[in-house]
C-alpha positions in Angstrom: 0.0 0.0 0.0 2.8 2.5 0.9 4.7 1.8 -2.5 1.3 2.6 -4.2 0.7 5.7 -2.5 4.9 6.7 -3.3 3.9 5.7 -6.7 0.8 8.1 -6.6 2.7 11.0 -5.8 5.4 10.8 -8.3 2.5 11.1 -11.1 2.4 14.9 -10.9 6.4 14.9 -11.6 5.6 13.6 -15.2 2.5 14.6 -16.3 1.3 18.5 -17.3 -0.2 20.5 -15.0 -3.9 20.4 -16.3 -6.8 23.6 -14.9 -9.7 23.9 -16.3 -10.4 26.1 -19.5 -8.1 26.6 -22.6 -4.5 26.9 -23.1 -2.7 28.8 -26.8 0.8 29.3 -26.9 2.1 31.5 -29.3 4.7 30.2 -31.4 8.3 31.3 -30.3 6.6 33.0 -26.6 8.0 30.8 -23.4 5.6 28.6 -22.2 3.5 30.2 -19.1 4.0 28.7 -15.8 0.4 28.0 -14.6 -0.3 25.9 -18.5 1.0 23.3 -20.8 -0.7 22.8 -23.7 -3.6 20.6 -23.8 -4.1 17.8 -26.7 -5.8 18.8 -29.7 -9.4 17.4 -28.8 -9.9 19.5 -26.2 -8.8 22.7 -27.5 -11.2 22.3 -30.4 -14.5 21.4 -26.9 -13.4 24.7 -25.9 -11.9 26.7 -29.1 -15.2 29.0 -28.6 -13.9 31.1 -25.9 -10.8 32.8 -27.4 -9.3 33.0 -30.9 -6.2 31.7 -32.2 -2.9 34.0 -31.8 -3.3 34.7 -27.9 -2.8 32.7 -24.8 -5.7 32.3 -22.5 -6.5 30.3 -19.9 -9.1 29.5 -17.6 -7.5 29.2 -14.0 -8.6 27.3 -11.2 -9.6 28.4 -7.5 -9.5 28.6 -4.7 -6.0 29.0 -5.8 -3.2 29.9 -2.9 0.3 32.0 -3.1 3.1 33.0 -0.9 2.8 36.7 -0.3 4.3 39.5 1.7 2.4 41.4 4.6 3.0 44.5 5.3 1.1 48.3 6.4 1.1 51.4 4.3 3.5 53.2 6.5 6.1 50.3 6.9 6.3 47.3 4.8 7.4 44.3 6.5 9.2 41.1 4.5 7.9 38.6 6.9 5.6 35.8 5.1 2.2 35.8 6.3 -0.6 33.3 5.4 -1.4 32.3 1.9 -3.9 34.3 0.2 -6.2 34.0 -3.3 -6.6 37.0 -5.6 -9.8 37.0 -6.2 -11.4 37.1 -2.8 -8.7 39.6 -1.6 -9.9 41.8 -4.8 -13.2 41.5 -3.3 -12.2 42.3 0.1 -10.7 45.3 -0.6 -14.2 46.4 -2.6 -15.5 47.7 1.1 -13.1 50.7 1.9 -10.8 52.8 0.1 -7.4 52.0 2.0 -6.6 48.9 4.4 -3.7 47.6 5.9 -2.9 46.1 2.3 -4.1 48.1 0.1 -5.5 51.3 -1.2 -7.3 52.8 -4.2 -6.5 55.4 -6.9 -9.1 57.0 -9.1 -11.6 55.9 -7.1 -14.5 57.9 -5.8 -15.3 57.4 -2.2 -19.4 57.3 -1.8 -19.5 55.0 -5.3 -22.2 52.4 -4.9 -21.1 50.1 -7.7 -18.8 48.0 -6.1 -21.7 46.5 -4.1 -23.2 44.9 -7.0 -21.1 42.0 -6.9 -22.8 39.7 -9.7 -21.2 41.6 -12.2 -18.8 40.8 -15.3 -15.6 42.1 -14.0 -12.6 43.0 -16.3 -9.3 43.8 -14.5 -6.4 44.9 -16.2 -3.3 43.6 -14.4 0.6 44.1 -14.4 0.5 47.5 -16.4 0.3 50.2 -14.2 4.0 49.7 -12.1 7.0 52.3 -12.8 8.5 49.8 -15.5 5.8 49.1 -17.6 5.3 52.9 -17.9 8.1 53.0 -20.0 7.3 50.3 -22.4 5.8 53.0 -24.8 2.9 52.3 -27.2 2.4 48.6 -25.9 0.8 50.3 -22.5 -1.1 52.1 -24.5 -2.3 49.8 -26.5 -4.3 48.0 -23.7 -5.3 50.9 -22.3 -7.0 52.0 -25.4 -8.6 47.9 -25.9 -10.2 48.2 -22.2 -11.5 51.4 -22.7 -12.9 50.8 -26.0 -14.5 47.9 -23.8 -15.8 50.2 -21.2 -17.3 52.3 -23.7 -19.2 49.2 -25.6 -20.2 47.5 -22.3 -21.1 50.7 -19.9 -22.3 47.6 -17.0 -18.9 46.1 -17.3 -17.0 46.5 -13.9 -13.4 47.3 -15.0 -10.6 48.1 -12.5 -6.6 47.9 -12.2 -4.6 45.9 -9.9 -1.3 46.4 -8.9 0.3 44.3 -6.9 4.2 43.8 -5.0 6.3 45.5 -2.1 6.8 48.7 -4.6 3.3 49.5 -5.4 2.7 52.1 -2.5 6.2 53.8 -3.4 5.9 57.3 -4.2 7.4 57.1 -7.4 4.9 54.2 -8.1 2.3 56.7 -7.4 3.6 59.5 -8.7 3.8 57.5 -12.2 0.1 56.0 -11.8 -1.2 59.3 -11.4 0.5 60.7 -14.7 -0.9 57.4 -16.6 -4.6 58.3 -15.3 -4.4 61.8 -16.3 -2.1 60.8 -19.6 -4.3 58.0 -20.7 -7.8 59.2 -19.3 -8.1 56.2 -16.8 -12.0 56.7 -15.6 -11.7 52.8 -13.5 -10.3 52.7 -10.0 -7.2 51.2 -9.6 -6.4 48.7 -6.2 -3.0 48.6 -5.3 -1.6 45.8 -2.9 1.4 45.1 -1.3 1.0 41.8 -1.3 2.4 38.9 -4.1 -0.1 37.0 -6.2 2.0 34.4 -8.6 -1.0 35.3 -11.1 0.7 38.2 -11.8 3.9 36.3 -12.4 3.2 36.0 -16.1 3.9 40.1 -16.8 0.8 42.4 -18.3 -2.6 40.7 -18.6 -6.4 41.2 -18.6 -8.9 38.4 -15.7 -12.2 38.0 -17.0 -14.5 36.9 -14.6 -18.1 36.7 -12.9 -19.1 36.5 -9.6 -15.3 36.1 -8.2 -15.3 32.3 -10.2 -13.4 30.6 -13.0 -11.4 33.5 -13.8 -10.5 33.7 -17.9 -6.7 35.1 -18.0 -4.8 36.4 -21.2 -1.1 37.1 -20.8 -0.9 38.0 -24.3 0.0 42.3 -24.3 -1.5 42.0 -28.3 -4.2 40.2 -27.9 -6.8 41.2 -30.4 -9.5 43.2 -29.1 -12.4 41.1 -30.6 -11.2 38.6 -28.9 -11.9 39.7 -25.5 -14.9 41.6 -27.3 -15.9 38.4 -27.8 -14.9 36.7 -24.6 -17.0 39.3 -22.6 -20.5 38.2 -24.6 -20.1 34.9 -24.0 -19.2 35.4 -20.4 -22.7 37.7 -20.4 -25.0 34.9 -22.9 -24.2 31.7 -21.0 -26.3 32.1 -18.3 -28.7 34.6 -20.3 -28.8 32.8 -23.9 -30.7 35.9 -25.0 -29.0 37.8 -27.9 -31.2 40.8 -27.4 -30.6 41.1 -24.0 -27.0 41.2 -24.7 -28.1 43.8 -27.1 -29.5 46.2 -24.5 -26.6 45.9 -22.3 -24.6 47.6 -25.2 -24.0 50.8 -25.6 -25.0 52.9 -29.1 -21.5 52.6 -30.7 -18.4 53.9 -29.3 -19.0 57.5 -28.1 -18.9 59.1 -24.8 -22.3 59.9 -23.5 -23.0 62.9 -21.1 -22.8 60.1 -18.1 -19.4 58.7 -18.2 -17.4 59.0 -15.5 -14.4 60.7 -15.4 -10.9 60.1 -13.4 -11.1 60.9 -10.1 -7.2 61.9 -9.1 -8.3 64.4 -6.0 -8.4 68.4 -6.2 -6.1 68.4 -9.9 -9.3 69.0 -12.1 -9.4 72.4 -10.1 -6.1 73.8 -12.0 -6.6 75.8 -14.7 -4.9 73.9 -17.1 -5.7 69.6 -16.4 -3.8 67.7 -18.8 -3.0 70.8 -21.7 -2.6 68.0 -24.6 -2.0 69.3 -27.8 -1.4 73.4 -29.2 -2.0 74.9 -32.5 -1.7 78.4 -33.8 -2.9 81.3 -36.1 -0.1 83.3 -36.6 -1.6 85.9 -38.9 -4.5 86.4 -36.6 -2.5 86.3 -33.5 -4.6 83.5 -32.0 -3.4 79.8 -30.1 -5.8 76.8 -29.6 -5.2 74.9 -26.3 -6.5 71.5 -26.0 -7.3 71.2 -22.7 -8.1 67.8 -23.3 -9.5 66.5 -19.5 -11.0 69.7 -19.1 -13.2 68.6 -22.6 -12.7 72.2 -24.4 -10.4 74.1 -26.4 -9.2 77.5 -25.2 -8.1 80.3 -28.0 -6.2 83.1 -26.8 -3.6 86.0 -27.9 -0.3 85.7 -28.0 0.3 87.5 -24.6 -2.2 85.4 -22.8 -5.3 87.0 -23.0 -8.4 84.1 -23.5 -10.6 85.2 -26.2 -12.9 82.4 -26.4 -13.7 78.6 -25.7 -15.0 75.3 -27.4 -16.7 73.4 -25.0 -19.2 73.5 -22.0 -18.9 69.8 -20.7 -18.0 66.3 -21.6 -20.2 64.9 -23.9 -21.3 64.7 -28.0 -23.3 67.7 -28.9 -23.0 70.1 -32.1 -24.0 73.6 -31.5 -22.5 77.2 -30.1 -19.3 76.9 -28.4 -20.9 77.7 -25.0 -23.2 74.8 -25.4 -21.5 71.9 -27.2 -20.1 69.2 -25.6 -16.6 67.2 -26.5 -14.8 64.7 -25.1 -11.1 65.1 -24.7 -10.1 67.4 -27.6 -6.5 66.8 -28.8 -4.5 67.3 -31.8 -6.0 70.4 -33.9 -5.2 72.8 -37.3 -6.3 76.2 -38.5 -8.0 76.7 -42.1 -7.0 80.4 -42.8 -9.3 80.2 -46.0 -12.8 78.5 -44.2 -11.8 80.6 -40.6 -12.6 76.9 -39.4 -10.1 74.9 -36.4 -10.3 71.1 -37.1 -10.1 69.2 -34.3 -9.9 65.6 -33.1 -12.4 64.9 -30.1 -10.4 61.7 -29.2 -13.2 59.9 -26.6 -15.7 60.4 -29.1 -13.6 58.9 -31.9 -14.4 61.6 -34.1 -13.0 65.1 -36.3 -15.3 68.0 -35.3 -14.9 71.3 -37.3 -14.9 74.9 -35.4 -16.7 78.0 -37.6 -14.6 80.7 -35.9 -16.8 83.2 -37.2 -20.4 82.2 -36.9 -18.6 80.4 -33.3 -20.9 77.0 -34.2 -19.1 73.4 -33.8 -19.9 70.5 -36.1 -19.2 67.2 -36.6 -17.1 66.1 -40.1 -16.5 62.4 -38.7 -18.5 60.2 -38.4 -20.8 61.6 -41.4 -24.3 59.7 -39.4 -24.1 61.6 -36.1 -27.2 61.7 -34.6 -26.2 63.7 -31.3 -26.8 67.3 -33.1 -28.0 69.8 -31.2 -31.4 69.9 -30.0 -33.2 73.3 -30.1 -36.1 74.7 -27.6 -37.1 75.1 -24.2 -37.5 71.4 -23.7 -34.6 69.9 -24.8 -32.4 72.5 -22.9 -34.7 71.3 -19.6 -34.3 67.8 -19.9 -30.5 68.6 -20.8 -30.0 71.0 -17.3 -31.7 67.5 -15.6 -29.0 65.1 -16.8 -32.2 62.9 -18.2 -30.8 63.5 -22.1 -30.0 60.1 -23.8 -28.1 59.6 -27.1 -30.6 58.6 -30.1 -30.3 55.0 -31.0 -27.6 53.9 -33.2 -26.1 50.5 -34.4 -23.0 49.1 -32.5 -19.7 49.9 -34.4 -18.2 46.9 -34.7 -13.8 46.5 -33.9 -11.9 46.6 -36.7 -14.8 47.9 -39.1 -12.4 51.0 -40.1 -14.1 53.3 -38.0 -11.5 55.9 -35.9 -11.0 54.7 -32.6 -9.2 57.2 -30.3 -7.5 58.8 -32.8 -4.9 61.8 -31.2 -2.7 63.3 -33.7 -3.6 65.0 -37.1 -1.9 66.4 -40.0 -3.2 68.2 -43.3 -1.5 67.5 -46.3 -1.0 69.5 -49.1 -3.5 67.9 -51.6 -6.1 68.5 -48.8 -5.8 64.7 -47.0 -6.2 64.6 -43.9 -3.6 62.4 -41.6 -5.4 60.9 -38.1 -3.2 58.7 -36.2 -4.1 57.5 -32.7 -1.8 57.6 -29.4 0.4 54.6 -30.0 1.0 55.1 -33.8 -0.4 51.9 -34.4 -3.4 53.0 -37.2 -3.5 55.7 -39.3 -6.8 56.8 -41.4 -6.5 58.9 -44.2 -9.2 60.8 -44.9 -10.7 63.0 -47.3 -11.2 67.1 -46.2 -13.4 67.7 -48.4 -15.8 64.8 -48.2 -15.4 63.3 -44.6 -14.3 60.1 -45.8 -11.5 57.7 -44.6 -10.0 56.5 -47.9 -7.4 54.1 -46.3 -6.6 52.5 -43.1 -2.9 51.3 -42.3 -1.9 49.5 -39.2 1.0 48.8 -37.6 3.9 51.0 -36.8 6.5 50.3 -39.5 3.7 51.0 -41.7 2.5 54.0 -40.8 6.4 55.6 -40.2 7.1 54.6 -43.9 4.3 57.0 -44.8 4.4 60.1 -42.6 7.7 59.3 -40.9 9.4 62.1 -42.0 6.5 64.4 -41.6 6.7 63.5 -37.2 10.9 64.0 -37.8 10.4 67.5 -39.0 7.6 67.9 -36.5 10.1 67.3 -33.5 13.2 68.5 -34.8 12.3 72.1 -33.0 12.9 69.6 -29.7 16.0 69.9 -30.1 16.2 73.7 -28.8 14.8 71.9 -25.6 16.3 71.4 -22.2 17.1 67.6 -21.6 16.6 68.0 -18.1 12.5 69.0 -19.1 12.2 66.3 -21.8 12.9 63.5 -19.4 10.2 65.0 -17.1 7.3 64.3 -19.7 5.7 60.9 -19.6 5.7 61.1 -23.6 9.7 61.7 -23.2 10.0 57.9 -22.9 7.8 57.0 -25.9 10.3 56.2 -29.1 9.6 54.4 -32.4 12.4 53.1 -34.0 14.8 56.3 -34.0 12.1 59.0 -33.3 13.0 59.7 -30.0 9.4 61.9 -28.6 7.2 60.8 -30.9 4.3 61.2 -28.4 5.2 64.8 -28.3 4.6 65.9 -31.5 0.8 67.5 -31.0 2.3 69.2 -27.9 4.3 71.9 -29.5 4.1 74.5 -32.5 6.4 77.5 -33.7 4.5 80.9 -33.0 6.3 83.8 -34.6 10.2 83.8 -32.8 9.0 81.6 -29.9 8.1 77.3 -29.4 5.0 77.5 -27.4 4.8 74.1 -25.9 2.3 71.9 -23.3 4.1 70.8 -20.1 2.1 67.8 -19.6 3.5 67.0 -16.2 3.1 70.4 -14.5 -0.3 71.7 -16.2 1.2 75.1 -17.7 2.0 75.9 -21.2 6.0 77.0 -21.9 7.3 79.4 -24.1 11.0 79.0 -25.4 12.5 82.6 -26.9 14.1 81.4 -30.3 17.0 83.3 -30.5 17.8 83.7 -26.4 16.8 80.1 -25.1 15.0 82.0 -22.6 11.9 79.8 -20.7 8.9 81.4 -19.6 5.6 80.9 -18.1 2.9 82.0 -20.1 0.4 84.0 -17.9 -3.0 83.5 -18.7 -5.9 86.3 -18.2 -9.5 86.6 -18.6 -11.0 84.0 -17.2 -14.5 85.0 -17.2 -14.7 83.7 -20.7 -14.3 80.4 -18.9 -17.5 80.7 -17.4 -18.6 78.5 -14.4 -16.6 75.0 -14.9 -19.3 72.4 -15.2 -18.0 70.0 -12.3 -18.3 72.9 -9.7 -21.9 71.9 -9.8 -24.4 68.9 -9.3 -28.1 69.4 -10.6 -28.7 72.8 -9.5 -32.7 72.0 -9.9 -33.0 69.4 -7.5 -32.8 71.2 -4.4 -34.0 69.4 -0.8 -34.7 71.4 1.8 -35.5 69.6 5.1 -35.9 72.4 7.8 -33.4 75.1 7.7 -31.0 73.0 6.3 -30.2 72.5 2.1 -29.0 69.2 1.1 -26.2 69.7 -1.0 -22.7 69.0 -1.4 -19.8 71.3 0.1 -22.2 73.9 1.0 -19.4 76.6 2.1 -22.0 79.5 3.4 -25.8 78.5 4.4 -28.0 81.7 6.5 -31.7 81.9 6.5 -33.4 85.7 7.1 -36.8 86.5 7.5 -38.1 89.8 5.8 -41.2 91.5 5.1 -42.1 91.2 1.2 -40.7 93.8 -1.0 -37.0 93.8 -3.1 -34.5 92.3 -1.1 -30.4 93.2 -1.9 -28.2 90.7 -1.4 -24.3 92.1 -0.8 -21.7 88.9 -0.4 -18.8 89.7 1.2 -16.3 86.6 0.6 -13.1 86.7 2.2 -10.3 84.5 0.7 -8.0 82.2 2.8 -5.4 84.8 3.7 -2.4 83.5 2.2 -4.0 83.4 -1.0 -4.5 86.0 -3.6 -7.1 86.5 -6.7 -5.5 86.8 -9.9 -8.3 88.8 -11.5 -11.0 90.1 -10.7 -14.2 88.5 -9.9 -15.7 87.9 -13.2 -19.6 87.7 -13.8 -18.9 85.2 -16.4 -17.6 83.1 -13.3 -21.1 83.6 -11.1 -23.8 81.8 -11.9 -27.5 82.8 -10.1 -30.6 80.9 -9.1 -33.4 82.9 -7.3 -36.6 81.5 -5.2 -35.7 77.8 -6.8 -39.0 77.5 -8.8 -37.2 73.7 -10.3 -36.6 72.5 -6.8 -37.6 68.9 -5.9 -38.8 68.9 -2.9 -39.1 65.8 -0.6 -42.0 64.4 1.7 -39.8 64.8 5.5 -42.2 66.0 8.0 -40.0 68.7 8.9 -40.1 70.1 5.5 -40.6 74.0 5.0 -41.8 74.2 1.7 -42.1 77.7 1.9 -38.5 79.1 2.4 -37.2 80.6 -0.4 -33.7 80.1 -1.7 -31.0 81.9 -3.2 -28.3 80.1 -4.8 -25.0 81.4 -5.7 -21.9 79.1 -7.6 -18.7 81.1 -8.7 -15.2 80.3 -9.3 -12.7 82.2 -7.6 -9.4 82.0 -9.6 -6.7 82.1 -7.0 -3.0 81.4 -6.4 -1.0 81.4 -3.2 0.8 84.3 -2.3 4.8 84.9 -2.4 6.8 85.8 0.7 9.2 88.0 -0.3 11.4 87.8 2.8 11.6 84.2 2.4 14.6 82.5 0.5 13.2 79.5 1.4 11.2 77.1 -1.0 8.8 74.7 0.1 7.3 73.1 -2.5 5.6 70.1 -0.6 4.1 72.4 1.7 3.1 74.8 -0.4 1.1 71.6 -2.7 -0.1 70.4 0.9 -2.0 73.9 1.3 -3.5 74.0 -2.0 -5.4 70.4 -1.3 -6.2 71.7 1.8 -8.4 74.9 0.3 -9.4 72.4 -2.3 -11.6 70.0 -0.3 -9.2 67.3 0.3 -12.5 65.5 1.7 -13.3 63.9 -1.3 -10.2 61.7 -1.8 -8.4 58.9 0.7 -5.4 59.3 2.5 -2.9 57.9 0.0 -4.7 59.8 -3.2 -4.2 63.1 -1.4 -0.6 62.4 -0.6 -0.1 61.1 -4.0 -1.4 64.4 -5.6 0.8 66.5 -2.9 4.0 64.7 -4.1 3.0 65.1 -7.3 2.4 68.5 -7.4 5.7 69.2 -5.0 7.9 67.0 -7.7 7.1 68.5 -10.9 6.4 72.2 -10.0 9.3 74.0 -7.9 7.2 77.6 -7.7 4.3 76.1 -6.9 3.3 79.7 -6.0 2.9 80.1 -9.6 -0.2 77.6 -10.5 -3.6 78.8 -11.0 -6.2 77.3 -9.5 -10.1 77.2 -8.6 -11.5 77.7 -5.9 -15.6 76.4 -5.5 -17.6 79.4 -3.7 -21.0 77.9 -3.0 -23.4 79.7 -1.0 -27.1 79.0 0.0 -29.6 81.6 1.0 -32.7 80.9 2.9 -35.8 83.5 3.1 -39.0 83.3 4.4 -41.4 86.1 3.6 -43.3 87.5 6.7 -47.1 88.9 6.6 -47.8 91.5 4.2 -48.1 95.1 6.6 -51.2 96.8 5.1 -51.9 100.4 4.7 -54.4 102.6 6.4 -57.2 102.2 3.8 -56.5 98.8 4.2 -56.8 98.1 0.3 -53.1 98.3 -0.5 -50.0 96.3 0.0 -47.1 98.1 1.2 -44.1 96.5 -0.3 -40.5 97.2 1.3 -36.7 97.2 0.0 -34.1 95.6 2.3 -30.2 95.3 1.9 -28.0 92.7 3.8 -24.5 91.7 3.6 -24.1 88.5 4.0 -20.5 87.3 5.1 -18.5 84.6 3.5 -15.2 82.8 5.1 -13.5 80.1 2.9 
């Protein structure tokens, strides 16, 4: 019995390693650790799941791994008991930092975590300092989970991070440039811990309900096959088609609803990742893509804003104060049509700017059916967040159609060049028309066509510092010689001067030609800004449940009780004192709602549905103020007081540190960033009896001024 039992054990020594699911191996690729392959019968029972040219497998669990233990504050190499990654995922799902991990870009009150029945896909292995640097492979999965996000809004996707180095700051400091860099709207978990899932390098875990994870290790695999992947993983238990139908989204556009990153106070700087620059030198007129800030800002050469494309994220044609975009990047002026072509990158499509009649519309794609809708109605439902796209037909991957597209280039002949962020595709398209004539994929590829054209683009780089080249996240991005490429929408020539966007520290650099001089340019005007749309939540539905207003960061709330008549309101806000304005309060920058006629009003038996409201949003433009007996710079502290006027309530522990450090390490004056400061104040009134006159017949109405005090 014993010698069968020895003979038992020395089975697994010779035979493969079998879990359940499919294994591929790529031809040439070592073989992963967790597979061998399997014989050919079963790879054709289960060929459905995954196409040929990727490695997939399904794995088994409860699965168990050695791992390292260890706090935020001090990580310890002890070993500590085995644990299984998908359960410690899910453990993690109930607070936003443990003794083992913590999250990035992930909002705090979020309720979808709780729904724990959902398709999850997790995108693992890419996000450490390292793989930072690989260049256009990173972003090449970024831009195949987000296409997924955007196809399957119900799918749960997240980032994991795992190892000893993942709370480092550099680590951190790195993750937060990919989220602003690549547009990251999923949380990301980060664990100090070792799972020996991760072994394998870069990969995507497919799953549902924490089971019989589906893990590809391949960094190319094609993006229809985990298209695919996901609606099977959706129809097995369903076997509905046209369920799977509705959980789809119309195509691949951004609706008004999708989330956007949440990396603490940075989308209160001015500028929040400045992505591409183009010029009008004859008119004397710049277009800044502030591309996570969804607009495009034209101003003068000294400065001074003269306008702006773009009200919110979204897909709407229409006046520049009302249309909606969604991450604006590369761009070019047409002296002859006074039009700016534009790429809106999220919504995978080339919108065209009438500078003179100051309308946007959409060239690409040609069947848009988010125009603008007109009347009192539309702009109702709009203000209530209830809009919804029209119905339109699924674009299919690899039909053709642009998908993030980032770069652009007008040819001579009137072409147009689009290629995306990792130089992978490029669409040639017709001006005149609208029409992609050609697709090309693959880097070699595309270089032999417009390779010189991005050579000449840069060679202005070389008037650059090194020291500031190696700071931008692009900086790292080469293809094959072309040391930069990603940098090539970042810069133009603007009379003597490069004017260039720092996409590190959030400003916009000019280099003198002939001196080699750097400045800062200095921005002005803001009101033409008007009120940033994420200052606000639906203004309309207002709850007022006794003297208090349900709303979020309320900075001022006072009720008063008059007798009726006109009623003058005098704010008196007084800034934190080491702070100064740049400009001017604006009235561009206030925005005014009287008596509250929209509010929805609950049924709380302590309701007083009578008060009256006042409402008041406005953006105070501030910066903090230099101490000119000091010789002494403190950057850290000086990016520590910043968060703290900026409600450093929303974020965790670790993603206000993060943000701190990253501020501190990229901008030595900190003292010289712009930022926006919320002012929201609430105003209660309840109207007293009417005095009558001595005949008794008339009403006498009374005027009444207060000052009403505010303290940020």
């Amino acid at each position: 019995m014993a010698l069968m039992l020895r003979r038992f054990r020395q089975i697994p020594r010779v035979l493969p390693c079998i879990f359940s699911g499919i294994h591929y191996q790529r031809s040439g690729q070592p073989i992963n650790p967790f597979s061998t392959p399997l014989p050919h019968a079963w790879k054709k029972v289960n060929g459905g799941l995954v196409d040929r040219g990727c490695q997939a497998y399904r794995a088994k669990f409860p699965m168990t791994v050695p791992c390292r233990f260890s706090t935020i504050s001090e990580l310890s190499h002890e070993s500590c008991p085995e644990v299984e990654i998908l359960p410690f995922i899910e453990s993690a799902f109930d607070s936003l930092e443990g003794p083992s991990h913590c999250w990035l870009n992930k909002v705090e009150e979020s309720k979808d975590f709780s729904k724990r029945d959902r398709i999850f896909l997790v995108l693992a292995g890419v996000f450490c300092e390292d793989s930072l640097m690989l260049g256009f492979d990173s972003v090449v999965m970024f831009e195949k989970v987000k296409s997924l996000q955007q196809r399957y809004p119900l799918l749960h996707v997240m980032g994991f991070l795992s190892g000893c180095s993942s709370f480092s700051g550099a680590n951190r400091n790195h993750l937060l440039q990919i989220i602003m860099k690549e547009y990251i709207t999923f949380p990301i978990l980060l664990s100090n811990k070792d799972f020996s899932e991760m072994a394998g390098g870069a990969c995507y875990i497919l799953f549902k309900e924490f089971r019989s994870p589906l893990i590809y290790h391949e960094k190319d695999v094609d993006v229809g096959t985990l298209n695919k992947a996901v609606e099977e993983l959706y129809t097995q238990d369903k076997g509905e088609s046209a369920t799977l139908q509705n959980w789809k989204s119309n195509g691949l556009k951004q609706s008004d609803s999708t989330k956007e990153p949440c990396v603490g106070s940075l989308q209160n700087f001015l500028l929040y990742y400045p992505g591409c620059i183009s010029v009008d030198e004859s008119g004397n007129r710049l277009f800044l893509s502030d591309s996570n800030h969804h607009r495009i800002i034209i101003f003068a050469g000294n400065g001074k804003i003269l306008d702006c494309i773009g009200s919110a994220p979204g897909f709407e044609d229409g006046e520049f104060e009302s249309a909606k975009l969604a991450r604006p990047a590369a761009s070019f002026y047409d002296a002859d049509e006074d039009c700016l072509y534009f790429v809106d990158s999220e919504n995978h499509a080339i919108r065209r700017a009438d500078m003179g009649t100051r309308v946007l519309e959409t060239l690409y794609p040609p069947c848009n059916t988010n125009k603008k809708k007109n009347g009192l109605w539309s702009w109702i439902v709009n203000k209530l967040g209830m809009e919804k796209d029209a119905d339109t037909k699924p674009a299919e991957f690899g039909s053709g159609l642009l998908m993030f597209p980032w770069h652009l280039i007008k040819l001579v002949d009137g072409d147009l060049f689009i290629i995306n962020r990792s130089f992978e595709t490029l669409w040639i398209m017709d001006l005149a028309s609208g029409e992609i004539k050609e697709v090309v994929r693959g880097v070699p590829k595309v270089l032999e066509i417009c390779g010189e054209m991005i050579i000449e683009k840069l060679a202005v780089l070389k008037k650059m510092p090194h020291d500031w080249l190696q700071q931008q996240v692009d900086s790292n991005f080469s293809l094959e010689g072309i040391p930069h490429a990603g940098l090539m929408s970042s810069l133009a020539t603007f009379q003597d001067e490069i004017v260039i966007c720092d996409i590190v520290a959030q400003r916009i650099l000019r280099l003198n030609g002939e001196s080699g001089d750097f400045t800062n340019l200095e921005f002005s005007n803001f009101g033409i800004l008007g009120l940033p749309y994420w200052f606000s939540f639906p203004l309309e539905r207002v709850c007022a449940v006794g003297n208090l207003i349900r709303g979020a960061n309320v900075d001022h709330f006072q009720s008063f009780s008059f007798l009726p008549g006109k009623i003058n309101i005098q704010l008196m806000v007084e800034i934190p004192e080491d702070t100064e304005l740049v400009e001017p309060l604006q009235d561009g920058c206030i925005w005014r709602l009287v008596r509250g006629a929209a509010a929805l009003v609950s049924g709380a038996e302590d309701l007083v549905a009578s008060s009256e409201k006042v409402i008041v949003y406005a953006a105070l433009y501030l910066k903090l103020k230099r101490n000119p007996n000091s010789q002494e710079r403190n950057p850290e502290k000086n990016a520590a007081r910043i968060l703290n006027i900026l409600e450093p309530e929303k974020s965790g522990k670790i993603t206000r540190e993060s943000c701190m450090q990253f501020l501190s390490k990229w901008n030595e004056d900190v003292e010289d960033l712009i930022f926006m400061k919320p002012l929201h104040v609430r105003i209660g009134l309840e109207s007293l009896s009417h005095p009558k006159a001595e005949n008794a017949k008339e009403t006498v109405l009374t005027e009444t001024s207060i000052q009403v005090n505010v303290f940020l």
